[in-house]
MARZA-452328 format. One record per residue: y, x, z of N, C-alpha, C in turn. Coordinates in pm, whole numbers, plus 32768, in hexadecimal, padded with zeros to 4 digits. Layout:
% residues N
YXZYXZYXZ...
% end
This chain:
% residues 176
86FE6450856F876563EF858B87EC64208555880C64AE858F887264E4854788A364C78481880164DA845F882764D383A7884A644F8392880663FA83CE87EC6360839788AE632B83E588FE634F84748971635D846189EB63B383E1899B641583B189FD6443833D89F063EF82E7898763C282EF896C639D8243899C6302822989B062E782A089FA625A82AC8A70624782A28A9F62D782DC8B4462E782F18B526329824D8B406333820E8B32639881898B3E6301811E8ABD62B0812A8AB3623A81028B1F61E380F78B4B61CB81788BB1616B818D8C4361AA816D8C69621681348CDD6274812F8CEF622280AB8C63622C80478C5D62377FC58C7661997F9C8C51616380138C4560C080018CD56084802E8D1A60B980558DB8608380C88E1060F680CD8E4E613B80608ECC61BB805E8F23615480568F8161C181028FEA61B68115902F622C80C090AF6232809590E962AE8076916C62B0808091A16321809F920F6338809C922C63EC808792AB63FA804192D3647E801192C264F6808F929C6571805E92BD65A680C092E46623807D935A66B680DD935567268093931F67638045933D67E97FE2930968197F9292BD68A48013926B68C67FB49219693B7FF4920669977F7F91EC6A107FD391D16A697F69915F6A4D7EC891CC6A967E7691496A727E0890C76A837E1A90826A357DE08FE66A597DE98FC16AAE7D848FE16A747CEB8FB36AC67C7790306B0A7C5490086B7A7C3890576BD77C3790826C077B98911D6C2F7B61912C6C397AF790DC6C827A7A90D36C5C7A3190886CB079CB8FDC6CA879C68F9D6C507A3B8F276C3D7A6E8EE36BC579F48E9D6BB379D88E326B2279C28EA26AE679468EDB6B0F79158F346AD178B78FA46A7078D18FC86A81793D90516A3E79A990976ACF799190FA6AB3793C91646B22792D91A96AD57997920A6B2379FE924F6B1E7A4D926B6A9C7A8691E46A457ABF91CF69E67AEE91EE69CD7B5E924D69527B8D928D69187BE3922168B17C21923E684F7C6791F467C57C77924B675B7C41920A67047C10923666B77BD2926566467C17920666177C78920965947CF391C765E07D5791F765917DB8917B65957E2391B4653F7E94910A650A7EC3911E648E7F2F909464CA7FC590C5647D801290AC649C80A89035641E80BF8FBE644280A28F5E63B580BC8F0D63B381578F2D632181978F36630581F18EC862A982168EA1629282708E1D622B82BD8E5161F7832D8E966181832E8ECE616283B28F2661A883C28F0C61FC843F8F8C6254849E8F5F62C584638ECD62D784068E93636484268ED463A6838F8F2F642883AA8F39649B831D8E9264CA82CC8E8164B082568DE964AA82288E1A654781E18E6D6511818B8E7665DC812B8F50658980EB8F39663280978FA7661C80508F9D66447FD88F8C65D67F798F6065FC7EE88FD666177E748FF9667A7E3A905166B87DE8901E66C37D5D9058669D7CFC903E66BC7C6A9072670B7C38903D67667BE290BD67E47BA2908467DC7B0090F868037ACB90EB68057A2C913E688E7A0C911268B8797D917568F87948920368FE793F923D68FF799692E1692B798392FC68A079A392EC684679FF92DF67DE7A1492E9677479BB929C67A079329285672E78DA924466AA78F4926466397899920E65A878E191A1660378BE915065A57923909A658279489042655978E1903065AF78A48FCF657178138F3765B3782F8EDA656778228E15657F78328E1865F577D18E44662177448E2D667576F48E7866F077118EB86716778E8F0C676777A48EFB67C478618F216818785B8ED7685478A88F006831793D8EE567FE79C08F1267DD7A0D8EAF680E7A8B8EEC67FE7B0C8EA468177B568EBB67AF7BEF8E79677F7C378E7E67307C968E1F67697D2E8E9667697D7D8E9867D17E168E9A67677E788E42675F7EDB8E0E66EA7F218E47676D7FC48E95675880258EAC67B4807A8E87673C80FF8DF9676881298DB4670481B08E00670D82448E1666AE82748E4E669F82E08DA76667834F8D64664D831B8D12665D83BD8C82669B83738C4C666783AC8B9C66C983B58B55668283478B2766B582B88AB4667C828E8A5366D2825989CB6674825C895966E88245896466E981B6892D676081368924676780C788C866F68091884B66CE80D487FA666580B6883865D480B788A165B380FD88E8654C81148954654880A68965659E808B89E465B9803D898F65A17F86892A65DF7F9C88DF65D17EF188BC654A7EC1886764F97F68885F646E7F5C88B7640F7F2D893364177F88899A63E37F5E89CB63B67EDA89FA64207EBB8A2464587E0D89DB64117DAE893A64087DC888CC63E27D7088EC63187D7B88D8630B7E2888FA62977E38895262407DD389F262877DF58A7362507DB18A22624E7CF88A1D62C27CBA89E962C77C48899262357C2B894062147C5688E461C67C3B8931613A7C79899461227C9989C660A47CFD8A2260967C4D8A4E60FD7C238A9C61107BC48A6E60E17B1F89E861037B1D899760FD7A9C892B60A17AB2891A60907B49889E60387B34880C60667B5687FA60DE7B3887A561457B79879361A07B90874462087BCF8746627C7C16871E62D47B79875063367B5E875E63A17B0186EC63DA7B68865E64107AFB85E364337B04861064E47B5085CF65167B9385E8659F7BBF867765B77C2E86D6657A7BF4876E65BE7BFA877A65F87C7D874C65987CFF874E65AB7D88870466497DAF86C8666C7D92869166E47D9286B1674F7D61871C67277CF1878B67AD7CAD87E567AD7CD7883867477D26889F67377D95887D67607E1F882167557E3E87D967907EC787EA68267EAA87F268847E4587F969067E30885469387E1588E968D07E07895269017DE489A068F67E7B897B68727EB289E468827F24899268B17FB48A1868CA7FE989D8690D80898A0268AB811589A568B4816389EF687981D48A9C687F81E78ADF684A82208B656841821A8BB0686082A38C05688682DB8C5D687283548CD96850831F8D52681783748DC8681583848DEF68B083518E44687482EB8EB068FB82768E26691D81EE8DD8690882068D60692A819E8D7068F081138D91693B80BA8DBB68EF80338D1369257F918D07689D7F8F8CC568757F0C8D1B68887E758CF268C17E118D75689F7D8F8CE4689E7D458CE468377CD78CB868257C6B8CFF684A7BF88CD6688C7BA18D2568B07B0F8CD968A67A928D2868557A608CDA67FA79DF8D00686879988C4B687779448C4768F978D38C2A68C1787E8C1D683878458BF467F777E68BDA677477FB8BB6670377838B7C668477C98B0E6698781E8AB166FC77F78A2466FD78678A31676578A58AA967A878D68AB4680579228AED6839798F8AD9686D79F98B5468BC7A798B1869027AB68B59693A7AEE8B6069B37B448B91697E7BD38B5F69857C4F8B6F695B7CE48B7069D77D018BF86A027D7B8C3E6A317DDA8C176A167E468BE56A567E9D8BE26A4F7F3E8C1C6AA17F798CCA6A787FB58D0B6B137FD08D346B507F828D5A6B337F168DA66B757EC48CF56BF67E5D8C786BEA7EAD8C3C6C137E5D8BDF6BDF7E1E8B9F6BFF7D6E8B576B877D658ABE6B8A7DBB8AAE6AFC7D7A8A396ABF7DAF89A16AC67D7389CF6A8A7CF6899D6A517C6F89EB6A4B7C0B89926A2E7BAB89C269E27AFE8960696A7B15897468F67ADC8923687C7AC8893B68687A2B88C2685079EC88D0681B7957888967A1796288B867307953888466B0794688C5664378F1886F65FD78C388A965B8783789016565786E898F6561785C8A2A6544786C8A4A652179048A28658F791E8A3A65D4799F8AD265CB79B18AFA65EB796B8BD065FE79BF8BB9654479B68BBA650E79798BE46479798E8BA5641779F28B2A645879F58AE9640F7A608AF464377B018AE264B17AF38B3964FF7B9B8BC364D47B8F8C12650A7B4F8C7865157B668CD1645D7B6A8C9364237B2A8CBA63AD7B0B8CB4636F7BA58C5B63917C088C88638C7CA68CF5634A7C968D5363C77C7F8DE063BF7CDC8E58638E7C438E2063AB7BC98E66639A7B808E6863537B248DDF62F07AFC8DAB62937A918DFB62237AAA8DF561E97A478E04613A7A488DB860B77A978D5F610F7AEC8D0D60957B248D3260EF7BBA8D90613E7BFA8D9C61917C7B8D8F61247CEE8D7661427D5C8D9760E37DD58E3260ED7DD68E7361167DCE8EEC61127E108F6B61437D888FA460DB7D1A8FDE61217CC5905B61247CE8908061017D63911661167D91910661F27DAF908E61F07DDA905D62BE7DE4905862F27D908FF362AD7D14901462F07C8D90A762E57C519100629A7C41918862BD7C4291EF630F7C6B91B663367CC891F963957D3891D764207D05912D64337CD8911A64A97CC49117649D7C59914D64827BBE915464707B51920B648D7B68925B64857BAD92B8649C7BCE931A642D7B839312638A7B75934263457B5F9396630D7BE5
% end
């Protein structure tokens, strides 16, 4: 009962963001790391479910250059309540396929190995190593690498594509 409540509350986050700005926090990626020379965040927005805080998602670039797919970036998801890693892989796969139309063959099962259960302060970062590539953070340590055919655009396009739930968020974290 517990999963089938995350996964609803996870669902419906992805389906109905509220957002609004919130403080900066310590860097996640750290200078000289992953090809983010002395990387700042670029945006970042506070996504909301109702009354409920879901995470706080931050974008960082090189020297806070715009947001370009061919360029090295990284995106830090910092959870404000409880989700399971299985809920969290579903999800992702979900949006993806709500996005394209269908479920990308495997992916849920290479996301199931990158992320971990979550608590309140628990931070996720994805870092695009290529079009079919990243590296996942749990805690500042990694997780995984995922290689999948145009992998940064299709994950990442979540929070940052042209088809996003919410492009008043992608603005925010694109830092327009």
């Amino acid at each position: 009962m517990r999963i089938l409540h995350l996964t609803a509350a996870l669902s419906l986050s992805l389906a109905s963001l509220t957002v609004a700005p919130q403080a900066s926090a310590e860097p996640v990626v750290t200078s000289g790391k992953l090809g983010l020379q002395a990387s700042q965040p670029l945006g970042r927005t506070n996504v909301k479910w109702l009354m409920f805080d879901i995470y706080t998602a931050e974008l960082w670039t090189d020297r806070r250059q715009p947001f370009a797919w061919n360029r090295p970036f990284a995106l830090s998801l910092t959870y404000k309540r409880d989700f399971d890693a299985d809920d969290l892989a579903r999800a992702s796969v979900e949006e993806i396929a709500r996005i394209e139309g269908s479920a990308p063959a495997g992916l849920e099962s290479r996301l199931r190995s990158c992320f971990a259960d979550v608590n309140p302060g628990d931070r996720i970062t994805g870092v695009a190593t290529g079009s079919d590539k990243a590296l996942f953070f749990v805690n500042g340590r990694q997780s995984c690498a995922v290689s999948y055919p145009q992998f940064t655009k299709r994950f990442f396009g979540i929070w940052l594509g042209p088809n996003t739930r919410d492009p008043g968020a992608t603005r925010r974290l694109l830092g327009s």
